[in-house]
N, CA, C, O and CB atoms as a CASP TS submission, in Angstrom:
PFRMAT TS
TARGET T0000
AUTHOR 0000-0000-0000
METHOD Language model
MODEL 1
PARENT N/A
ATOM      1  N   UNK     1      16.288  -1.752   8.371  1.00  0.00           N
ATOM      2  CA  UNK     1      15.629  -1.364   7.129  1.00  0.00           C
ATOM      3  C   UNK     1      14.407  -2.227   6.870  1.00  0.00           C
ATOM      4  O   UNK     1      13.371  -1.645   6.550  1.00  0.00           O
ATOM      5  CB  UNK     1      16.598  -1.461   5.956  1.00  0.00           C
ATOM      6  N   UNK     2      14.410  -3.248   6.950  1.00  0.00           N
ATOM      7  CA  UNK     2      13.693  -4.431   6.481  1.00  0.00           C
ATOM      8  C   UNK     2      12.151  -4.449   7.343  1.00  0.00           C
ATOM      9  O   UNK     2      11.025  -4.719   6.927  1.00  0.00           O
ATOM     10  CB  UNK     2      14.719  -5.874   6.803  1.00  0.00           C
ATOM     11  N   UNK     3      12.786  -3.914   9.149  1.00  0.00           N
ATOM     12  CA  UNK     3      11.381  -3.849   9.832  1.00  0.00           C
ATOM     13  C   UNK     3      11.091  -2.505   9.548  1.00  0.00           C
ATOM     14  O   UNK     3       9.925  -2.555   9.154  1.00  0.00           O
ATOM     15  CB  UNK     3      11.284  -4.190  11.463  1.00  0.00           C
ATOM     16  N   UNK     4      11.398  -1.514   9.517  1.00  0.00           N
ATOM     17  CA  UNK     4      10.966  -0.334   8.851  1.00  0.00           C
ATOM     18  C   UNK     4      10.034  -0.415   7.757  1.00  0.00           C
ATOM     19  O   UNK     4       8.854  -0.099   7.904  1.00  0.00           O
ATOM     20  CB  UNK     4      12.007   0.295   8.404  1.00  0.00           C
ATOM     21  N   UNK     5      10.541  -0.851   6.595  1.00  0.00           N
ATOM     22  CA  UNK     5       9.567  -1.028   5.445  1.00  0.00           C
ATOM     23  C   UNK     5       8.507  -1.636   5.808  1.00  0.00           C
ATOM     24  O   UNK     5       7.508  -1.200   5.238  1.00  0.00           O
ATOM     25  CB  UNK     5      10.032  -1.714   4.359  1.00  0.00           C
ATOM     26  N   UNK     6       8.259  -2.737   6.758  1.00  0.00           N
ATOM     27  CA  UNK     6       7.767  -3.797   7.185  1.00  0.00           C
ATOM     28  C   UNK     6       6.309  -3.092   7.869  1.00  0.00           C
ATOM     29  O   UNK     6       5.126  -3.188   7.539  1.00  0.00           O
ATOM     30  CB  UNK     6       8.874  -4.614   8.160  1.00  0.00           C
ATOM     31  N   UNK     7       6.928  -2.432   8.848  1.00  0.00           N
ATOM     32  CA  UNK     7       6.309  -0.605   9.690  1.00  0.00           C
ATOM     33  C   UNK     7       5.075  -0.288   8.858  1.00  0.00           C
ATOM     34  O   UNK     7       3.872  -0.519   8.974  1.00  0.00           O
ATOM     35  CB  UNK     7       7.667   1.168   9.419  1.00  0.00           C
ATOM     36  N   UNK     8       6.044   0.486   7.752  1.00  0.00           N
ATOM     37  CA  UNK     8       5.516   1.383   7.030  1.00  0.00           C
ATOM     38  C   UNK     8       4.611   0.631   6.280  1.00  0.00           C
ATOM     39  O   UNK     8       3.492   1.125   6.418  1.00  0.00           O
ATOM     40  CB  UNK     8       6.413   2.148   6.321  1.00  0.00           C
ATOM     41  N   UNK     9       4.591  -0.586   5.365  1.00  0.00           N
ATOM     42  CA  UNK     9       3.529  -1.028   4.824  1.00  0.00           C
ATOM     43  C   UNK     9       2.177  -1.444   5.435  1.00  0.00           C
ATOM     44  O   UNK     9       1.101  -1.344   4.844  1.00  0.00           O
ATOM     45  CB  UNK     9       3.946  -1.859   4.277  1.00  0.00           C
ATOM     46  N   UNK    10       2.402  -2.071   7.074  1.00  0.00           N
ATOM     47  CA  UNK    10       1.423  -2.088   7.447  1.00  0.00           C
ATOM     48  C   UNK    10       0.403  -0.960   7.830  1.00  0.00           C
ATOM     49  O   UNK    10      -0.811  -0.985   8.032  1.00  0.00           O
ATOM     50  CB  UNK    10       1.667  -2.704   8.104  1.00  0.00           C
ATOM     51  N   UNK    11       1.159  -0.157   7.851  1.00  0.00           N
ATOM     52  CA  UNK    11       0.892   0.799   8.306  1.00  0.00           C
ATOM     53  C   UNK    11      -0.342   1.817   7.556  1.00  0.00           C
ATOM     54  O   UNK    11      -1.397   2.333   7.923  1.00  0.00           O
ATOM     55  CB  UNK    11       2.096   1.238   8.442  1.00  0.00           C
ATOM     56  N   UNK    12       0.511   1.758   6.235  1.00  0.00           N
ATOM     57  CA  UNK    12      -0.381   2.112   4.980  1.00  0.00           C
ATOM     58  C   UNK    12      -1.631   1.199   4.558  1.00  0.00           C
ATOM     59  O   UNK    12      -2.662   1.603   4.018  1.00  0.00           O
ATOM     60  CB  UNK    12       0.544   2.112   3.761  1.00  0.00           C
ATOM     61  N   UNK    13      -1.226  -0.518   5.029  1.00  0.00           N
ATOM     62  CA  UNK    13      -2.928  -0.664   4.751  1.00  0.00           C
ATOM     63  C   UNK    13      -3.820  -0.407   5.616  1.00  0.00           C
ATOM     64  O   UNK    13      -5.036  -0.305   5.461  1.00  0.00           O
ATOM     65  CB  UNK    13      -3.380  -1.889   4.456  1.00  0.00           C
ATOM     66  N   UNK    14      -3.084  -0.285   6.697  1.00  0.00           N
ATOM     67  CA  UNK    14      -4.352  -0.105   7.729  1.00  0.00           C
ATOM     68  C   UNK    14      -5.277   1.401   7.471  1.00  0.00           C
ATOM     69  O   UNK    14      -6.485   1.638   7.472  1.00  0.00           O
ATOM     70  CB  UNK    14      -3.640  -0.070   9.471  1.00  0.00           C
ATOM     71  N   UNK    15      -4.060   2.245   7.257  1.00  0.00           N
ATOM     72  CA  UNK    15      -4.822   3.295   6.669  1.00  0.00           C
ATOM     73  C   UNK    15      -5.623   3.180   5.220  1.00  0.00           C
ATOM     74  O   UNK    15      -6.308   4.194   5.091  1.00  0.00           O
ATOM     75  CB  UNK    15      -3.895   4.323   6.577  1.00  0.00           C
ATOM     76  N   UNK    16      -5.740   2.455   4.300  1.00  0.00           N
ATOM     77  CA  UNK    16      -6.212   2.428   3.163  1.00  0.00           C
ATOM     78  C   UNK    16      -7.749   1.784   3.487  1.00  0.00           C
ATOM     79  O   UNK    16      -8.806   2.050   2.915  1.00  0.00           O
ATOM     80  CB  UNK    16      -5.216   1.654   2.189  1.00  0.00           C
ATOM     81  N   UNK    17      -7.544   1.007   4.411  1.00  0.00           N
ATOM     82  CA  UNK    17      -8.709   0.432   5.172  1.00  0.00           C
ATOM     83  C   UNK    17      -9.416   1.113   5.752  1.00  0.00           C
ATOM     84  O   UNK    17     -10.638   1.025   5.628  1.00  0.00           O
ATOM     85  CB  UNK    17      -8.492  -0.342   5.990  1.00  0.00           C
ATOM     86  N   UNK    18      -8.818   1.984   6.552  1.00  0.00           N
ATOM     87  CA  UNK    18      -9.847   3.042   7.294  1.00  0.00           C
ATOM     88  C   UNK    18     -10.525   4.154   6.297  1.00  0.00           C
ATOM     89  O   UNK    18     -11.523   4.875   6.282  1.00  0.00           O
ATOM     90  CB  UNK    18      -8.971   3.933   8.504  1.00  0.00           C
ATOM     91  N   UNK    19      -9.824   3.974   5.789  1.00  0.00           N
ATOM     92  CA  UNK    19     -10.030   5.647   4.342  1.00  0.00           C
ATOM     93  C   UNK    19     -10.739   4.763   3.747  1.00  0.00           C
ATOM     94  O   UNK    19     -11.462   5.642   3.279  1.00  0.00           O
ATOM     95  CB  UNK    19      -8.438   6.548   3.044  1.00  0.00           C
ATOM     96  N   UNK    20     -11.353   3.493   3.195  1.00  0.00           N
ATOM     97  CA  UNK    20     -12.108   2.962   2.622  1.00  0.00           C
ATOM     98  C   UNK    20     -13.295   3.009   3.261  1.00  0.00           C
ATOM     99  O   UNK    20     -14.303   3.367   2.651  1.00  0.00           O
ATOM    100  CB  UNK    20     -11.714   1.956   2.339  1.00  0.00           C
ATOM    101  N   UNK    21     -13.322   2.743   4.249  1.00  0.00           N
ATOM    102  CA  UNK    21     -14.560   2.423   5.544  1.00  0.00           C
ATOM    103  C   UNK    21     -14.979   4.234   5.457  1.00  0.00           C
ATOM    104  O   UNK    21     -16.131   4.648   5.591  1.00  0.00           O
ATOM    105  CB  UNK    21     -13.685   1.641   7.711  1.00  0.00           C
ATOM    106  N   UNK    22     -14.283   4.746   5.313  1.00  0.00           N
ATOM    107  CA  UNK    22     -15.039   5.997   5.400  1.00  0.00           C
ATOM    108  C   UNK    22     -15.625   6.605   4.619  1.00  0.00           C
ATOM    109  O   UNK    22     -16.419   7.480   4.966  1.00  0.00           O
ATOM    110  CB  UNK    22     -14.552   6.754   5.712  1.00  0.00           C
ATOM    111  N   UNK    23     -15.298   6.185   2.869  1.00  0.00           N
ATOM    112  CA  UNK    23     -16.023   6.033   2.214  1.00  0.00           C
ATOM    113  C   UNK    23     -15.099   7.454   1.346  1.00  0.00           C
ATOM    114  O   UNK    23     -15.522   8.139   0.416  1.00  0.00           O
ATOM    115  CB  UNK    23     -17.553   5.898   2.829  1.00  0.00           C
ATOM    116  N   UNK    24     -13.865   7.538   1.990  1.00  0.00           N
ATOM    117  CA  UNK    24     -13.091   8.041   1.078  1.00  0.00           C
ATOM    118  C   UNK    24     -12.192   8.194  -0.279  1.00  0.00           C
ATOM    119  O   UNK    24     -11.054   8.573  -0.004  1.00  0.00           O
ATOM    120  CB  UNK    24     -12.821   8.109   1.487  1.00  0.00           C
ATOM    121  N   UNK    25     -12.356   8.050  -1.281  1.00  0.00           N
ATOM    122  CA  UNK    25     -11.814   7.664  -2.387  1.00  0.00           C
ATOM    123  C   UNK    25     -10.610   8.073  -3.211  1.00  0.00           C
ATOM    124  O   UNK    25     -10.022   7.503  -4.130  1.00  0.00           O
ATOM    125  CB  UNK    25     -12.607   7.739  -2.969  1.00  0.00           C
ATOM    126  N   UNK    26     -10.365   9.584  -2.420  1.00  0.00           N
ATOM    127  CA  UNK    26      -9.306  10.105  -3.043  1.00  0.00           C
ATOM    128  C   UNK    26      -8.353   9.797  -1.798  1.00  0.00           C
ATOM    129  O   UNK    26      -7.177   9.626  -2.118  1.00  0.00           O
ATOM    130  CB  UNK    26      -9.485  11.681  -3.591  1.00  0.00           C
ATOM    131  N   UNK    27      -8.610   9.708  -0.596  1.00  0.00           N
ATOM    132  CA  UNK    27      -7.511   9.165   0.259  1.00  0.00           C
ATOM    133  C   UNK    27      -7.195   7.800  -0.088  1.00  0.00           C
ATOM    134  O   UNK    27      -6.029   7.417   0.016  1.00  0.00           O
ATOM    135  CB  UNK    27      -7.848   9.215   1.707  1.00  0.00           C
ATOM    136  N   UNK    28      -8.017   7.100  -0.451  1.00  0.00           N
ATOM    137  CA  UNK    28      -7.577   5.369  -0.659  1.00  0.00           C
ATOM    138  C   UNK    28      -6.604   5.950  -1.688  1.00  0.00           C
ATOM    139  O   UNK    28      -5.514   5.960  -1.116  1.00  0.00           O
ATOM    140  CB  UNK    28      -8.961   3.927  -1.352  1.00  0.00           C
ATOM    141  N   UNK    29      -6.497   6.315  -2.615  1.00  0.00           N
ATOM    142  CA  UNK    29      -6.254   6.085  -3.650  1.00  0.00           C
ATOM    143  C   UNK    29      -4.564   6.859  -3.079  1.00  0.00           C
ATOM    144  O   UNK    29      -3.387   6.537  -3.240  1.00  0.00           O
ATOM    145  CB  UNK    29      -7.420   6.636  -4.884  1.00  0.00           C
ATOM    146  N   UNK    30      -5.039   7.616  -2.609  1.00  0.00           N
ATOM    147  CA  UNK    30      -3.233   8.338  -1.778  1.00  0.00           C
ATOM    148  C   UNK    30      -2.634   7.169  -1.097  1.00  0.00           C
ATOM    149  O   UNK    30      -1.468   6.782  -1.177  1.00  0.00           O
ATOM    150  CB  UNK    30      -3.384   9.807  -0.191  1.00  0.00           C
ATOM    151  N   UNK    31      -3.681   6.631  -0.366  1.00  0.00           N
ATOM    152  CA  UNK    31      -3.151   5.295   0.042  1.00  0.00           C
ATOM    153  C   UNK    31      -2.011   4.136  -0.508  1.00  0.00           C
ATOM    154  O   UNK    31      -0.834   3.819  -0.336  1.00  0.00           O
ATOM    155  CB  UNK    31      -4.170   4.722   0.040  1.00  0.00           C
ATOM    156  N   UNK    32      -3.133   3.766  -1.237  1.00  0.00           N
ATOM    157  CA  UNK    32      -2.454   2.980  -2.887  1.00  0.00           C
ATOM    158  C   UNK    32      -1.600   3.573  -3.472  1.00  0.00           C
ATOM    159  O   UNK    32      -1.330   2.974  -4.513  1.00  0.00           O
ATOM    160  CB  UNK    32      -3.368   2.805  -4.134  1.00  0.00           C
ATOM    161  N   UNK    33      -0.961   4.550  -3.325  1.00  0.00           N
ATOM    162  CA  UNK    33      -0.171   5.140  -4.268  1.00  0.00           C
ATOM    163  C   UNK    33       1.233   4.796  -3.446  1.00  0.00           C
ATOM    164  O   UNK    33       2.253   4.349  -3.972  1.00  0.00           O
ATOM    165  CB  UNK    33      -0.575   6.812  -4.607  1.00  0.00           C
ATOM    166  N   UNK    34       1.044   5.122  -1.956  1.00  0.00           N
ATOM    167  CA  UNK    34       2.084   5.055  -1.289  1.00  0.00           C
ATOM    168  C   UNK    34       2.224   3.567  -0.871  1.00  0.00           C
ATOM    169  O   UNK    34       3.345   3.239  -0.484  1.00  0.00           O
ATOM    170  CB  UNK    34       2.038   6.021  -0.240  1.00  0.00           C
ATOM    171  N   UNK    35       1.037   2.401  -0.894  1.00  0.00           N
ATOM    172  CA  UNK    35       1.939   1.268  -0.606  1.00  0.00           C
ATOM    173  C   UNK    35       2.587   0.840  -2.000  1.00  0.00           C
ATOM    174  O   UNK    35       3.740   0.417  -2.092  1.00  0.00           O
ATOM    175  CB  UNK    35       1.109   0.014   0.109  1.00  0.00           C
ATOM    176  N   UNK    36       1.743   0.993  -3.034  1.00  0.00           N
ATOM    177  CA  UNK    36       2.614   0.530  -4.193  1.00  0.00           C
ATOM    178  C   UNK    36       4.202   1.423  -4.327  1.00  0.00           C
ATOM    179  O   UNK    36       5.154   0.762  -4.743  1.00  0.00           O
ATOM    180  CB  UNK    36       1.611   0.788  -5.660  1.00  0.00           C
ATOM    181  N   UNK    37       4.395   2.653  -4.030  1.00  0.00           N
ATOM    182  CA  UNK    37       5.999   3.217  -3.768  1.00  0.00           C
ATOM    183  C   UNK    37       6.558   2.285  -3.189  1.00  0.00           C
ATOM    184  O   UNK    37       7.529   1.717  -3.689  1.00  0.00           O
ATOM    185  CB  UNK    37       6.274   4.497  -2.876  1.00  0.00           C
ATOM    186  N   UNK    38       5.993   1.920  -1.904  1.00  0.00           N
ATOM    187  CA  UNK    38       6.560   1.010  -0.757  1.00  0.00           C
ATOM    188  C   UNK    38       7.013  -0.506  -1.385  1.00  0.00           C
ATOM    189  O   UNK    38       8.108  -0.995  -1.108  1.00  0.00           O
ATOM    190  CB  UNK    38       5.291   0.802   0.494  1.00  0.00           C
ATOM    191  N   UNK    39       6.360  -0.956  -1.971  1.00  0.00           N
ATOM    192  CA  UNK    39       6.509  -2.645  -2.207  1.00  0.00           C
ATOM    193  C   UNK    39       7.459  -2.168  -3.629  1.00  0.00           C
ATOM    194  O   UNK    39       8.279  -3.064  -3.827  1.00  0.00           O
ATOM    195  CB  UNK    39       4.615  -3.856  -2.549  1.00  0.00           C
ATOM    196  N   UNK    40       7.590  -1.143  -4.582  1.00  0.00           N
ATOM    197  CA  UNK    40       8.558  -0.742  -5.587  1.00  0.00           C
ATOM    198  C   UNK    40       9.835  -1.021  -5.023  1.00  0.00           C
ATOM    199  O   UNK    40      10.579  -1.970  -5.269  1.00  0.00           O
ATOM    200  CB  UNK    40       8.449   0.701  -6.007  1.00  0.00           C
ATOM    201  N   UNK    41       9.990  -0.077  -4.240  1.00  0.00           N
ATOM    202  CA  UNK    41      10.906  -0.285  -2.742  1.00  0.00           C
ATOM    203  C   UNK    41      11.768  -1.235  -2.983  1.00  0.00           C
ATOM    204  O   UNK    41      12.878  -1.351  -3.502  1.00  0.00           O
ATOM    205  CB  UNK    41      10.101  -0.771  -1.359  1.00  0.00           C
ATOM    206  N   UNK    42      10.629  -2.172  -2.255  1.00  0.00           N
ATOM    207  CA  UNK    42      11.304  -3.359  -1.985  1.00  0.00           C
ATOM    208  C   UNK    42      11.470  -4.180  -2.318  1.00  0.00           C
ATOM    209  O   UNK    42      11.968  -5.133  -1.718  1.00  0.00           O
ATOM    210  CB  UNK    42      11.238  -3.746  -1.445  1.00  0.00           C
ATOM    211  N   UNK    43      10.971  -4.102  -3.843  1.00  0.00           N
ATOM    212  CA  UNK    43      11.510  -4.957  -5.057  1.00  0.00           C
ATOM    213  C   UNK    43      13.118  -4.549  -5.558  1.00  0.00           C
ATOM    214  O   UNK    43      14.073  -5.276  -5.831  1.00  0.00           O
ATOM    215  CB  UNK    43      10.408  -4.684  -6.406  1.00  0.00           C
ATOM    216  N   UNK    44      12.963  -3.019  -5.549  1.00  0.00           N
ATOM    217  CA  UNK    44      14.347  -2.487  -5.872  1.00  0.00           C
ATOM    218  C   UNK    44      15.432  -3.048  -4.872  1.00  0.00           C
ATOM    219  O   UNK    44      16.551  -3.309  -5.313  1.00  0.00           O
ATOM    220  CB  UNK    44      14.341  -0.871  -5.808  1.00  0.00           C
ATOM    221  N   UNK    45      15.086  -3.276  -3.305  1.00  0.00           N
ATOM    222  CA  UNK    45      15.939  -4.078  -2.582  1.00  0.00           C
ATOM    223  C   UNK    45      16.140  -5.470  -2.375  1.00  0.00           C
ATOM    224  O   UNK    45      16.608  -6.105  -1.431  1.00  0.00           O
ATOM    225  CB  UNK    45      15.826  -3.763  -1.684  1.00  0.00           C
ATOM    226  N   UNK    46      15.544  -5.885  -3.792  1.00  0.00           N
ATOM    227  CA  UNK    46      15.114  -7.242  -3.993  1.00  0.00           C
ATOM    228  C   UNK    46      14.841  -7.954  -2.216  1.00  0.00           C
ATOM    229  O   UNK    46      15.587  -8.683  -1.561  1.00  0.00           O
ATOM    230  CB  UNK    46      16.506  -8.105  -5.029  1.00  0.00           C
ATOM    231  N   UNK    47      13.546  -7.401  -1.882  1.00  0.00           N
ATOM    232  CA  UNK    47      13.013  -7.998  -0.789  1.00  0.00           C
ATOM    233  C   UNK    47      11.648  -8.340  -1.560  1.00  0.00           C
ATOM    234  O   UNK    47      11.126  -7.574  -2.370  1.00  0.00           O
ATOM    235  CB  UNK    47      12.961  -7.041   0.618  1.00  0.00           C
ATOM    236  N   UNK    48      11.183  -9.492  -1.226  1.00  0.00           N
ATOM    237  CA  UNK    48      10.062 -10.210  -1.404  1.00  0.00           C
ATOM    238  C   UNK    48       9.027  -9.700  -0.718  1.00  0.00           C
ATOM    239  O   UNK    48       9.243 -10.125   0.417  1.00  0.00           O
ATOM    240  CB  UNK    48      10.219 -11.449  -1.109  1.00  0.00           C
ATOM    241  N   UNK    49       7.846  -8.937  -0.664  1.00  0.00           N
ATOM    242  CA  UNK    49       6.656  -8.423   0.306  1.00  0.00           C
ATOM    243  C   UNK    49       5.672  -9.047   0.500  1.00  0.00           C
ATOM    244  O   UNK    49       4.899  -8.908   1.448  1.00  0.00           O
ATOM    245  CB  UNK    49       6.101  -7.372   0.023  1.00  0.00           C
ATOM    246  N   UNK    50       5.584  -9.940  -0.541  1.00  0.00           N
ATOM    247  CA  UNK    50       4.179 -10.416  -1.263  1.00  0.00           C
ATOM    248  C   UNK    50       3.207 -11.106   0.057  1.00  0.00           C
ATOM    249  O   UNK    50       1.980 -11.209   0.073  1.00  0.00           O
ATOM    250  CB  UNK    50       4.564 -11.803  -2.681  1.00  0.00           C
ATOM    251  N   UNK    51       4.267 -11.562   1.214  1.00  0.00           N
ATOM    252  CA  UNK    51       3.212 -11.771   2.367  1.00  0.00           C
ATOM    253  C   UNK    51       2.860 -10.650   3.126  1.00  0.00           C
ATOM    254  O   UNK    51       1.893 -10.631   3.886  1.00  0.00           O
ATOM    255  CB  UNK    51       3.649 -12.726   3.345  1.00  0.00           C
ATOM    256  N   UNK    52       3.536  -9.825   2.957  1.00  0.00           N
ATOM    257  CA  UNK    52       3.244  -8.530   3.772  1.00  0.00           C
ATOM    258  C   UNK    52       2.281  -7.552   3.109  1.00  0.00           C
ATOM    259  O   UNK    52       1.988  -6.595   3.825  1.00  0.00           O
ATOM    260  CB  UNK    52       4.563  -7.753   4.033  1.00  0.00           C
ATOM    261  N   UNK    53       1.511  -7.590   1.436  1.00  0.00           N
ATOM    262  CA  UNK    53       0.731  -6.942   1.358  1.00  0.00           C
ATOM    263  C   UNK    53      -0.257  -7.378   0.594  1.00  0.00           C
ATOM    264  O   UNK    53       0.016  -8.114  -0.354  1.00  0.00           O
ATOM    265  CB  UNK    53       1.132  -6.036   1.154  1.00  0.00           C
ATOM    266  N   UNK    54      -1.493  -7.034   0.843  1.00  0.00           N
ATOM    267  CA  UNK    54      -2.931  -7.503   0.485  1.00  0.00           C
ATOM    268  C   UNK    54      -2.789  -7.267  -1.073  1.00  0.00           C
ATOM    269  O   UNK    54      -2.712  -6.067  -1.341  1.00  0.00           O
ATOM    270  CB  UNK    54      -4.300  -6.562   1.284  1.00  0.00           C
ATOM    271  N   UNK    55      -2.750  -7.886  -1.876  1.00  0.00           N
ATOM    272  CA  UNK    55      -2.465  -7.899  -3.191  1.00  0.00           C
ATOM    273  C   UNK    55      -3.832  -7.287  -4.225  1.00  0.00           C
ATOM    274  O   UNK    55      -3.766  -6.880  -5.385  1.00  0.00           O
ATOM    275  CB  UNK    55      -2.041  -9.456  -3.471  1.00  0.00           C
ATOM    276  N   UNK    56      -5.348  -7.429  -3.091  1.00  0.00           N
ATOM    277  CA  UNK    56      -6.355  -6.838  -4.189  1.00  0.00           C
ATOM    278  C   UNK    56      -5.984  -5.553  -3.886  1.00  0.00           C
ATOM    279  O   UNK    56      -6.944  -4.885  -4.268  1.00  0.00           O
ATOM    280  CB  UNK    56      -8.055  -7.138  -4.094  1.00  0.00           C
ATOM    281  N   UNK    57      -5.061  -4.714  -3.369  1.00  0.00           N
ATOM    282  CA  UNK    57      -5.124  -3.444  -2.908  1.00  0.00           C
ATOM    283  C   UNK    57      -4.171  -3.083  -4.189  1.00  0.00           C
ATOM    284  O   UNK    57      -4.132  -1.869  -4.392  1.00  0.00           O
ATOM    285  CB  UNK    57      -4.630  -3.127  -1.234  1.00  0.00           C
ATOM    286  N   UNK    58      -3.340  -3.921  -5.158  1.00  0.00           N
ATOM    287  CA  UNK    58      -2.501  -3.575  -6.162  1.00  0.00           C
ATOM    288  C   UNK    58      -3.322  -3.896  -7.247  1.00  0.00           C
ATOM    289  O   UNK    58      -4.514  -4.174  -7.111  1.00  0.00           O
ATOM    290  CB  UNK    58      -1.173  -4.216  -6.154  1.00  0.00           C
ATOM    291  N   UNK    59      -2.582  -3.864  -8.598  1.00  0.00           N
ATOM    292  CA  UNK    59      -2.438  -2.330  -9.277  1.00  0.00           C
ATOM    293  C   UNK    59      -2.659  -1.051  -9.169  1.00  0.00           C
ATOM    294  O   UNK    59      -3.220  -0.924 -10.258  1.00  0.00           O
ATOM    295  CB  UNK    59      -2.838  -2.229 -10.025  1.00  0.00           C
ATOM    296  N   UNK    60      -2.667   0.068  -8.698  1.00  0.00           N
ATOM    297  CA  UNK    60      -3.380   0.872  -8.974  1.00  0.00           C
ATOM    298  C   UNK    60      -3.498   1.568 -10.416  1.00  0.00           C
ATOM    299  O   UNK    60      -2.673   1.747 -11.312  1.00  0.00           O
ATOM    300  CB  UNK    60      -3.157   1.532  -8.117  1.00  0.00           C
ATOM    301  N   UNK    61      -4.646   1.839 -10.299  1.00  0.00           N
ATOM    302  CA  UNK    61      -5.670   2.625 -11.556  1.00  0.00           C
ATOM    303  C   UNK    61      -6.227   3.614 -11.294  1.00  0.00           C
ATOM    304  O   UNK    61      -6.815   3.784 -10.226  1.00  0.00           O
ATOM    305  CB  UNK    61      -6.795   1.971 -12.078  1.00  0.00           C
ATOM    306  N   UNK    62      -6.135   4.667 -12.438  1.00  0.00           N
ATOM    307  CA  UNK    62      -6.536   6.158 -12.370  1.00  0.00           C
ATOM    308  C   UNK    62      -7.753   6.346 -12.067  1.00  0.00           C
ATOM    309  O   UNK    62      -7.991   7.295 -11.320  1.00  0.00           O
ATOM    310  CB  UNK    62      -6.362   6.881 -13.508  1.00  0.00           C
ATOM    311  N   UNK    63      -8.801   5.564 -12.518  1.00  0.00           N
ATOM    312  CA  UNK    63     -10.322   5.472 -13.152  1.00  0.00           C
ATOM    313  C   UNK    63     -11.122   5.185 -12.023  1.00  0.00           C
ATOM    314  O   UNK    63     -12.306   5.515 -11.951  1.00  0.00           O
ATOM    315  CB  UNK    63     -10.588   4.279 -14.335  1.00  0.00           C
ATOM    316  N   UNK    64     -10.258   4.337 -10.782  1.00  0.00           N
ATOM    317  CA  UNK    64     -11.100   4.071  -9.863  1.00  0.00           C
ATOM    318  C   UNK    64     -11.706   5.542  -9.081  1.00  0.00           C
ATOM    319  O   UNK    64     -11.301   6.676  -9.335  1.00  0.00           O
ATOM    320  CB  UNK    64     -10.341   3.066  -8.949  1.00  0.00           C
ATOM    321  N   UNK    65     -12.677   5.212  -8.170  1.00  0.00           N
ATOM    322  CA  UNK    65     -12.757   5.954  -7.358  1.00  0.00           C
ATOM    323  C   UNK    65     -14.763   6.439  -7.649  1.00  0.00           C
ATOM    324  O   UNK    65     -15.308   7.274  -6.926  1.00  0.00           O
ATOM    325  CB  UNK    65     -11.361   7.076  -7.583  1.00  0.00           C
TER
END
């Protein structure tokens, strides 16, 4: 479970990164939506992420974009 989530978050920034570089805004923001699900996650499994994800990439906000 733990490398799974682990997977999947990197996974999602790398994509939030690329969708940024491309100058995409409504994909980042799909992005952001799904790592913040992800790190919810894994608060709910009281797992700690906070090294595993780029933290200016959190909160998300409606307004951006």
């Amino acid at each position: 479970m733990i490398e799974e989530l682990q997977t999947q978050i990197k996974a999602v920034q790398r994509n939030l990164v690329l969708a940024g570089d491309a100058g995409l805004p409504y994909e980042v923001y799909l992005h952001r939506v799904r790592l913040q699900g992800l790190v919810d996650l894994a608060a709910h499994r009281g797992l700690d992420v906070a090294t595993w994800v780029d933290g200016s990439r959190l909160p998300i906000t409606l307004t951006e974009g």
